[in-house]
Backbone as a printed PyTorch tensor [residue, N CA C, xyz], in Angstrom:
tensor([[[ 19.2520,  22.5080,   3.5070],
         [ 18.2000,  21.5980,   3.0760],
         [ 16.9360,  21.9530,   3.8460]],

        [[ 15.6680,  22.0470,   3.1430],
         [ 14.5770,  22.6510,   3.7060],
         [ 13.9030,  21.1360,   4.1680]],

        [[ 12.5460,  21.2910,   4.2440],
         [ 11.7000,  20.0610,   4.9920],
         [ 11.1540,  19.6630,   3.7060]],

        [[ 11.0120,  20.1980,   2.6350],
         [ 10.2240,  19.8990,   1.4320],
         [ 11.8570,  19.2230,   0.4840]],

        [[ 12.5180,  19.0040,   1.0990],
         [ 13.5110,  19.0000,  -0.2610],
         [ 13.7540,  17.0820,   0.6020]],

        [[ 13.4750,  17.1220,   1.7410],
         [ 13.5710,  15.9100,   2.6150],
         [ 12.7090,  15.4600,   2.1000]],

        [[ 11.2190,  15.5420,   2.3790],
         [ 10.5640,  15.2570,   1.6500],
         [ 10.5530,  14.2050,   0.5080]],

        [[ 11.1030,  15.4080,  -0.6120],
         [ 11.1150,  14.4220,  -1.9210],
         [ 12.3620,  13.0580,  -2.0130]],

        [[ 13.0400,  13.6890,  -1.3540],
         [ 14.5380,  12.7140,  -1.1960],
         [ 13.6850,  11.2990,  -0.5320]],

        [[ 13.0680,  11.4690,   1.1000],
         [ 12.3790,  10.0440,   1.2470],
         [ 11.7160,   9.3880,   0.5830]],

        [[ 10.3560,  10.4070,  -0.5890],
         [ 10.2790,   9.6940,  -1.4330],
         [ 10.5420,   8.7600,  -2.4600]],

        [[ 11.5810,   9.5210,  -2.8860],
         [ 12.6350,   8.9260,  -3.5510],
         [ 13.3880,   7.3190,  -2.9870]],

        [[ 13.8320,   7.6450,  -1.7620],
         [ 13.8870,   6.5570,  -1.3490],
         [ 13.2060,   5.5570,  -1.1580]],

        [[ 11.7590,   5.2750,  -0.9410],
         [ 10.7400,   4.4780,  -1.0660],
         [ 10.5020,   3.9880,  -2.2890]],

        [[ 10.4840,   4.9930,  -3.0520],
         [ 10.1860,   4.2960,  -4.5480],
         [ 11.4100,   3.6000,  -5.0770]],

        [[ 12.7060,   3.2850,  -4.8660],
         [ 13.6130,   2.8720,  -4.8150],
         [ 13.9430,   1.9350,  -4.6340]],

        [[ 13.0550,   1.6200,  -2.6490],
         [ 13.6040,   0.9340,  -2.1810],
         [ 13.0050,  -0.9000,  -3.3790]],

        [[ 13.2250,  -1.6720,  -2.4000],
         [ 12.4280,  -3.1120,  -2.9910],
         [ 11.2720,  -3.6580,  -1.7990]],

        [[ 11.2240,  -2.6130,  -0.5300],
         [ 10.8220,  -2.8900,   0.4040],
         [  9.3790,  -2.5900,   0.1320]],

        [[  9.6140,  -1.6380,  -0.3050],
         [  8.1090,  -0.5320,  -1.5110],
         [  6.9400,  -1.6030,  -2.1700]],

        [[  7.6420,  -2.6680,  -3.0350],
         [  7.2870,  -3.5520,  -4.3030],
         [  7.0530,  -4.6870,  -3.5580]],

        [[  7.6170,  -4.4370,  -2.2990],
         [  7.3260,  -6.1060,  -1.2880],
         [  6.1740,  -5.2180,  -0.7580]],

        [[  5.3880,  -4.4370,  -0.4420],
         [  4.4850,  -4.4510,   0.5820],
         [  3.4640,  -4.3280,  -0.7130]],

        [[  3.6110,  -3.6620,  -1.9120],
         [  2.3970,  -3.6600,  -2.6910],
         [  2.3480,  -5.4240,  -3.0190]],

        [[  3.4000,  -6.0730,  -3.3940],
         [  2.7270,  -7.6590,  -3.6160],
         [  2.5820,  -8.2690,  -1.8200]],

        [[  2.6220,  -7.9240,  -1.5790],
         [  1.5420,  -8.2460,   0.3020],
         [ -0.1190,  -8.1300,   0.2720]],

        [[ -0.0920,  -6.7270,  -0.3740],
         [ -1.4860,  -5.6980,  -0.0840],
         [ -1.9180,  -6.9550,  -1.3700]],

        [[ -1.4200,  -7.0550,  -2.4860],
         [ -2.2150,  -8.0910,  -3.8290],
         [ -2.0770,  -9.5040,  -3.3740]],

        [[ -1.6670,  -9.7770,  -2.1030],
         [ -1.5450, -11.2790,  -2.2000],
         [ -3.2250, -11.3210,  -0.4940]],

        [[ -2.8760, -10.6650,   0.0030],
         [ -3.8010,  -9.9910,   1.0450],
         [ -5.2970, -10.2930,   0.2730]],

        [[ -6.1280,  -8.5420,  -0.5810],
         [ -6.6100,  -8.8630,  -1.3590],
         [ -6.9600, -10.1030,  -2.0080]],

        [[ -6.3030, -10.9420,  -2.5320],
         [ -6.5560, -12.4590,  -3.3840],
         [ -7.2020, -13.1460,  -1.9490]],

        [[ -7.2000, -13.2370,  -1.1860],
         [ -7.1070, -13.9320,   0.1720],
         [ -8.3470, -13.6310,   0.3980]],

        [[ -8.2710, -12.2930,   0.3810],
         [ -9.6400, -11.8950,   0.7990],
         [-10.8350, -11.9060,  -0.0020]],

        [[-10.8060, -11.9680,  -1.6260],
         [-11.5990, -12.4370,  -2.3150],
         [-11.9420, -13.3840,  -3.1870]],

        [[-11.3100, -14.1290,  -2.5430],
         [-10.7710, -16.1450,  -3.3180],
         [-12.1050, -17.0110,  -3.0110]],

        [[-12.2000, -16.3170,  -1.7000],
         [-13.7090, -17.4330,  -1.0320],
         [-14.9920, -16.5770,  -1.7400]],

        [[-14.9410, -15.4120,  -1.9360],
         [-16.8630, -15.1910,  -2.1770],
         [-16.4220, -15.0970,  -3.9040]],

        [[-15.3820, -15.7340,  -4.3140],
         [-14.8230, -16.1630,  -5.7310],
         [-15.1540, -17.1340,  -6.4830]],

        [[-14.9580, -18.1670,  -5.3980],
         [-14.8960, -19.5060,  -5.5890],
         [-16.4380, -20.0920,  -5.4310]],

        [[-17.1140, -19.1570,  -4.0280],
         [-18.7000, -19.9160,  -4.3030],
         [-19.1120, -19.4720,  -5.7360]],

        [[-18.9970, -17.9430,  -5.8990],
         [-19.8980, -17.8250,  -7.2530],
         [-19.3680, -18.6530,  -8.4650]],

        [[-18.3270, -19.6560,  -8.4680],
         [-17.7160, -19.8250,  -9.7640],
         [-17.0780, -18.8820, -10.5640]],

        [[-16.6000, -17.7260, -10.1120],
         [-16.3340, -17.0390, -11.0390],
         [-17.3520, -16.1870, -12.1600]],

        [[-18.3930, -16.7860, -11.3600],
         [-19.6860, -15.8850, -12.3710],
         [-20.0270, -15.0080, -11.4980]],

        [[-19.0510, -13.3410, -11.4510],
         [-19.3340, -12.8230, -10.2120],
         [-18.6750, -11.3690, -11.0950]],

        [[-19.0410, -10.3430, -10.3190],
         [-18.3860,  -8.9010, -11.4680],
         [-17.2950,  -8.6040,  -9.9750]],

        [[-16.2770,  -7.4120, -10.9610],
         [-15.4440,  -7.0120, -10.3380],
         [-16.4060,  -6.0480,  -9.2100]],

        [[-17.2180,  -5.4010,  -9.3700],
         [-18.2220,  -4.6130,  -8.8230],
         [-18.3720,  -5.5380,  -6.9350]],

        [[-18.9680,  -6.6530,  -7.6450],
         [-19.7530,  -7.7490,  -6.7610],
         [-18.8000,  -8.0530,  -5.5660]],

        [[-17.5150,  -8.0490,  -6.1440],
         [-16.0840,  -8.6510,  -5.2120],
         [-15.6230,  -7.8910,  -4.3910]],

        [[-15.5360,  -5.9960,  -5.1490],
         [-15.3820,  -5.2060,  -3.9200],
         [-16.4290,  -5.0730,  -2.7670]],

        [[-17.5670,  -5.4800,  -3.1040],
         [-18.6430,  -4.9580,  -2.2310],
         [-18.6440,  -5.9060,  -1.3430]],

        [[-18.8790,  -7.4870,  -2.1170],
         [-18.9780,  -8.6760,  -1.0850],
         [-17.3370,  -8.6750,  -0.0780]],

        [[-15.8530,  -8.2160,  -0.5510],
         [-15.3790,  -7.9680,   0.1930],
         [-14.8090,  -6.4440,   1.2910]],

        [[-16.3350,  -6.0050,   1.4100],
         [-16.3040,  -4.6820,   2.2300],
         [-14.8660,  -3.9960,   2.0230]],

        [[-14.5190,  -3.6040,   1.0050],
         [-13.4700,  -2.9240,   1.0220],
         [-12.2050,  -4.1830,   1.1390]],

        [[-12.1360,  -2.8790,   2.5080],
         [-10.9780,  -3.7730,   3.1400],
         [-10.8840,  -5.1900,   4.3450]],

        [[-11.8300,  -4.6130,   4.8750],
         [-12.8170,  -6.1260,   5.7340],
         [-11.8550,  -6.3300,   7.0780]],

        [[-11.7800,  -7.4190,   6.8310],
         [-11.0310,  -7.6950,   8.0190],
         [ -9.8840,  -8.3780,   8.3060]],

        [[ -9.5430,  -7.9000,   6.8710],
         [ -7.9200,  -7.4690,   6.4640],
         [ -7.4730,  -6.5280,   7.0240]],

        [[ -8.2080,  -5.8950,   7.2810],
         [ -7.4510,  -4.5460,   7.7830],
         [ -6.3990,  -4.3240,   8.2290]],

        [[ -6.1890,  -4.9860,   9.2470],
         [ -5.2270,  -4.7070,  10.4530],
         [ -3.4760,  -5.4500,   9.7160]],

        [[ -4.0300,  -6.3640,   8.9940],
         [ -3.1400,  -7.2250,   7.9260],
         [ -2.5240,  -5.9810,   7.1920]],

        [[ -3.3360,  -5.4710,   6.2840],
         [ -2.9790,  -4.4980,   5.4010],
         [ -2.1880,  -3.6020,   6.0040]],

        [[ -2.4480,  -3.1500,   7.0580],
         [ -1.6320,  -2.0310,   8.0490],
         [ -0.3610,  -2.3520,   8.5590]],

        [[ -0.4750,  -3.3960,   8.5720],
         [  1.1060,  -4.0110,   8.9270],
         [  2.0390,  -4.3270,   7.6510]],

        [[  1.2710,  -4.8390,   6.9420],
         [  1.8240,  -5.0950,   5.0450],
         [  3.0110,  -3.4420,   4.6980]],

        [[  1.7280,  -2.4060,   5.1340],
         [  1.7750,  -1.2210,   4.4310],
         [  3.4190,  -0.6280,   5.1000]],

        [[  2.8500,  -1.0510,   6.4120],
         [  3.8440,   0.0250,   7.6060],
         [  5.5130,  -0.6140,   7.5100]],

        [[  5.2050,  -2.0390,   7.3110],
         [  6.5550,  -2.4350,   7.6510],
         [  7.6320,  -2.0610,   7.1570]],

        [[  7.5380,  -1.9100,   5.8500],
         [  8.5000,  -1.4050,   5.0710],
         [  9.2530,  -0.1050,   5.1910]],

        [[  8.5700,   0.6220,   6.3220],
         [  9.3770,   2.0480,   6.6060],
         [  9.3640,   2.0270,   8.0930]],

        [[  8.8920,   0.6530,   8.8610],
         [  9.0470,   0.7350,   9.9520],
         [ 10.3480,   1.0940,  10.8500]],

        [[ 11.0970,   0.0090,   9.4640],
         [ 12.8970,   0.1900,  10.5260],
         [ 13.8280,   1.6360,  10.0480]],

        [[ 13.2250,   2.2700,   9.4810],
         [ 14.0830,   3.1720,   8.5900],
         [ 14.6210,   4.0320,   9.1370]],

        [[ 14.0350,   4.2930,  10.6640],
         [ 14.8290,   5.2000,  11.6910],
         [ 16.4640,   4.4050,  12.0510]],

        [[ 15.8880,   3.2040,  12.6130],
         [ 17.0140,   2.3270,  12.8680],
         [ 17.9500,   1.7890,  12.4050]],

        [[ 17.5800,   1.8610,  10.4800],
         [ 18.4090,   1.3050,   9.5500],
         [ 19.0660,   2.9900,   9.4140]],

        [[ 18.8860,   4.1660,   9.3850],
         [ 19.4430,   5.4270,   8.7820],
         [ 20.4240,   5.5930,  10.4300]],

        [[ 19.9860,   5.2570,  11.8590],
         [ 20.9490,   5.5420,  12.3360],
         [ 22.2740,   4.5170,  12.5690]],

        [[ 21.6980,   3.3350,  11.8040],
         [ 22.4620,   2.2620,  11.9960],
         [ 24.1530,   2.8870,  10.9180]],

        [[ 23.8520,   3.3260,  10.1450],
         [ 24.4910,   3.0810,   8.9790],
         [ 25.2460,   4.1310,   8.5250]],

        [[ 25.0410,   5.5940,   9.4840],
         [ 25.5300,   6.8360,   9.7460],
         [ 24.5630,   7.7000,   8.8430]],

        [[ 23.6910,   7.3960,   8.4340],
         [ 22.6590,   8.6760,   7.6430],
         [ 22.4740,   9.5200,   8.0480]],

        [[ 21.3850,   9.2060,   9.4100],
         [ 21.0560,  10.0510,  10.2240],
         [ 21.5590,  11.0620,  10.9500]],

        [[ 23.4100,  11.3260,  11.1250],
         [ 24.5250,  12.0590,  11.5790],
         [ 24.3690,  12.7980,  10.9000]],

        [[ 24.7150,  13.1780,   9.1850],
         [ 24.7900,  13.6190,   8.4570],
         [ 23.0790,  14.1990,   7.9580]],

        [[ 22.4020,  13.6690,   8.4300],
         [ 20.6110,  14.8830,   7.9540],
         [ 20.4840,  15.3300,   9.2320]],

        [[ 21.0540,  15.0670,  10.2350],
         [ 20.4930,  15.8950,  11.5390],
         [ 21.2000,  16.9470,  11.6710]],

        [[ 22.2150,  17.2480,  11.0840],
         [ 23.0000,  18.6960,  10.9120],
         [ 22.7320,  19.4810,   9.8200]],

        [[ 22.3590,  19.2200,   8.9380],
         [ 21.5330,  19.6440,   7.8540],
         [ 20.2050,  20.7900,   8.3210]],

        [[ 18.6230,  19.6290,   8.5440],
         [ 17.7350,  19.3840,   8.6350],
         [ 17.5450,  19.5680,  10.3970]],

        [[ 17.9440,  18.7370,  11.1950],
         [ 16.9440,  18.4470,  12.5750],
         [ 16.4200,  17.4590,  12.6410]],

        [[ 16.1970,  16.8600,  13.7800],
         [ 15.9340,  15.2820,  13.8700],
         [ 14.1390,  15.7220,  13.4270]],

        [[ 13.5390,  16.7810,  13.8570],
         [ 12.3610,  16.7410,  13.9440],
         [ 11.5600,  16.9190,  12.9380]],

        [[ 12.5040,  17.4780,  11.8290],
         [ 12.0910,  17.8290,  10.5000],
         [ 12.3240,  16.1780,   9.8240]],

        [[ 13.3630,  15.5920,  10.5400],
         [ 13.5290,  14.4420,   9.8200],
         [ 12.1950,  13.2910,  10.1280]],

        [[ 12.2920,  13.3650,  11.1460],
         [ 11.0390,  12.3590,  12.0010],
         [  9.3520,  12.6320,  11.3160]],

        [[  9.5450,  14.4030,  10.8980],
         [  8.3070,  14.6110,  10.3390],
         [  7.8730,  14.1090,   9.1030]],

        [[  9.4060,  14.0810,   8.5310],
         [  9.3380,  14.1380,   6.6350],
         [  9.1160,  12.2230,   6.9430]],

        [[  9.8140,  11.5260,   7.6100],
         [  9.2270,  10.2920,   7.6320],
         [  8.3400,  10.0730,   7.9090]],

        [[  7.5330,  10.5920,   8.8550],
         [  6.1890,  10.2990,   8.9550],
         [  5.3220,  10.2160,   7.7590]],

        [[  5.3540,  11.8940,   7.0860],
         [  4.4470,  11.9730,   5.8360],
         [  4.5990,  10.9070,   5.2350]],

        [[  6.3440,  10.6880,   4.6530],
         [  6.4640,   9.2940,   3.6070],
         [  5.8080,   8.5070,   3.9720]],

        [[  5.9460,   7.6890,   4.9370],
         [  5.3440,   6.2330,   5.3820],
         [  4.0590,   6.2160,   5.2650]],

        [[  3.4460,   7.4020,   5.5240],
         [  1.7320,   7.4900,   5.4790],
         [  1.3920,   7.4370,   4.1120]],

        [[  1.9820,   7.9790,   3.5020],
         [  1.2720,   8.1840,   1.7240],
         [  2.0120,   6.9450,   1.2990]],

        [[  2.9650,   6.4200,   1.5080],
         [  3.8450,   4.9830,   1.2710],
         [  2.8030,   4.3520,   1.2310]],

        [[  1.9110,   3.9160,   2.6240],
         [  1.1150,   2.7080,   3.2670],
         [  0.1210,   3.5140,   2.0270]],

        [[ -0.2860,   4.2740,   2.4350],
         [ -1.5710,   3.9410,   1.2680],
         [ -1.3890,   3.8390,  -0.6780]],

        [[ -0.2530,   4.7750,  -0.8930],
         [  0.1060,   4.1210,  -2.2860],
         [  0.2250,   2.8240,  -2.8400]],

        [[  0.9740,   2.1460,  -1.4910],
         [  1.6020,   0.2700,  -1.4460],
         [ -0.3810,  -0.2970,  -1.7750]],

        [[ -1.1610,   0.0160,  -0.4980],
         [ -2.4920,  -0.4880,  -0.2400],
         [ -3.6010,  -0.5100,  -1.9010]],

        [[ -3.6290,   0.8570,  -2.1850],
         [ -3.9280,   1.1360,  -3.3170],
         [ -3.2840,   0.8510,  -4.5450]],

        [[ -2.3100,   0.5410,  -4.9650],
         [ -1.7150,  -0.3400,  -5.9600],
         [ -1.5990,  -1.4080,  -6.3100]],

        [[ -1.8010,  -2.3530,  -4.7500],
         [ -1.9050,  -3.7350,  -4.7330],
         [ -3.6330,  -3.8610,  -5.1770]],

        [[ -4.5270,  -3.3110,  -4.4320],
         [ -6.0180,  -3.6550,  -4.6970],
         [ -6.2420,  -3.4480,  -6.2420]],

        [[ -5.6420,  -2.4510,  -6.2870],
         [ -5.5010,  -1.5120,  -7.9990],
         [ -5.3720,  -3.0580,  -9.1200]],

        [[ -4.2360,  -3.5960,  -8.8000],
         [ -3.6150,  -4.5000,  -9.9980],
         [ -4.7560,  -5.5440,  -9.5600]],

        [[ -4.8000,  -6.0310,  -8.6590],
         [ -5.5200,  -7.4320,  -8.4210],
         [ -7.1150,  -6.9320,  -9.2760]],

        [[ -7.2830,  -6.0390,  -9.3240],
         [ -9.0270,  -5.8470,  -9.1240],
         [ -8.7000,  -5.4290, -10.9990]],

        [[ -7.9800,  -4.5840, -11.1060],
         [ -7.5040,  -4.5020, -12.8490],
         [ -7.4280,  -6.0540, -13.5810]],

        [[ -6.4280,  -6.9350, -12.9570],
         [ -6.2410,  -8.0040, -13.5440],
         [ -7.2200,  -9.1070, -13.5010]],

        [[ -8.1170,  -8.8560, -12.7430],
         [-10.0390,  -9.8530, -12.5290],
         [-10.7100,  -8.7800, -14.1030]],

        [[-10.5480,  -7.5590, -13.8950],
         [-11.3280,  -7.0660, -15.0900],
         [-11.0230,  -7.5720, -16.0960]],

        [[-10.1730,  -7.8520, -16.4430],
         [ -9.8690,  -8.6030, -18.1840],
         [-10.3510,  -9.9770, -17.7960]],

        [[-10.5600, -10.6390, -17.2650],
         [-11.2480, -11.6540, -16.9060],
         [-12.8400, -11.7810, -17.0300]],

        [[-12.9830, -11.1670, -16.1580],
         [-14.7270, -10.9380, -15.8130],
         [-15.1640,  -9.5480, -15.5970]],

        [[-16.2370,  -9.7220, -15.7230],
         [-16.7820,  -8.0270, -15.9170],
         [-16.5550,  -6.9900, -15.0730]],

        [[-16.2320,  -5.5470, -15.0810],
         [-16.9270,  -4.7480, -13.9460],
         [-17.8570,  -4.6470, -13.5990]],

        [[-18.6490,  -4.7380, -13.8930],
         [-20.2590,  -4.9030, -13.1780],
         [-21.3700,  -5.5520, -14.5030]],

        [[-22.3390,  -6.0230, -13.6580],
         [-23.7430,  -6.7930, -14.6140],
         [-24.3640,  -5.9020, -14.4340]],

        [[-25.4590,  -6.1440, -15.3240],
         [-26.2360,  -5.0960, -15.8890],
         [-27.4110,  -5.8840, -14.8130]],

        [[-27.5310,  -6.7820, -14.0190],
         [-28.3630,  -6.6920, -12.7850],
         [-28.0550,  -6.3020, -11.8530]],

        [[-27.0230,  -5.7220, -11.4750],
         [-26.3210,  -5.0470, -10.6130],
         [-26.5760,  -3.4370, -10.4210]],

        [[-26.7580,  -3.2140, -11.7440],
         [-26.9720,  -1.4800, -11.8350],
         [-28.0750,  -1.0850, -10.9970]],

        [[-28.6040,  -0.1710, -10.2380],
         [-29.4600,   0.1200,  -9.6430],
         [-30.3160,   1.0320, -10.4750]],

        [[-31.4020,   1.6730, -10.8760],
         [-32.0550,   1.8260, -11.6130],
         [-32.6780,   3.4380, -10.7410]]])
């Protein structure tokens, strides 16, 4: 087993898991949180445009989001040696190839989870209310 074939297998496992689908409805419940209040002053007379900007991105959620993102592959060392996985890929593979290929996952994990959650929330305001006003456009 090479480092690229680990790789796809953790992937695999992430997209799998339910731990995956719990951190993207975190990152969309996060999000809502974070743009409920500059929501609620405008009435809802506000563009999808207006909501990312008035909520700087990610703001000061941040650190929220990072924990949302991470947790879900946080224990996965501890759950794979708990359970005998890890016996069986370290004779294979190498702990270090293993430790690496988790790393990558969890990193592109946290931001797939981050970006999917903002994705749906900010998709599901568009059928609602606009992407942007036409006083908004800069000229």
């Amino acid at each position: 087993m090479n480092f690229f074939r680990m790789i796809k297998m953790d992937f695999k496992r992430m997209f799998l898991s339910g731990k995956f689908y719990f951190a993207i409805a975190g990152a969309m419940l996060v999000t809502v949180l974070n743009i409920s209040q500059e929501a609620m002053q405008s009435r809802w007379n506000a563009s999808v445009y207006y909501l990312v900007v008035s909520s700087h991105g990610v703001g000061a959620f941040f650190e929220v989001f990072s924990v949302l993102a991470v947790l879900p592959f946080a224990l996965s060392y501890w759950e794979d040696s708990r359970n005998g996985y890890l016996r069986c890929i370290e004779t294979r593979i190498g702990r270090t190839a293993y430790c690496w290929s988790h790393l990558v996952v969890a990193f592109f994990g946290s931001v797939i989870s981050i970006f999917l959650g903002m994705a749906v929330v900010y998709g599901v305001l568009a059928l609602k209310i606009p992407w942007i006003k036409k006083e908004e456009l800069k000229h």
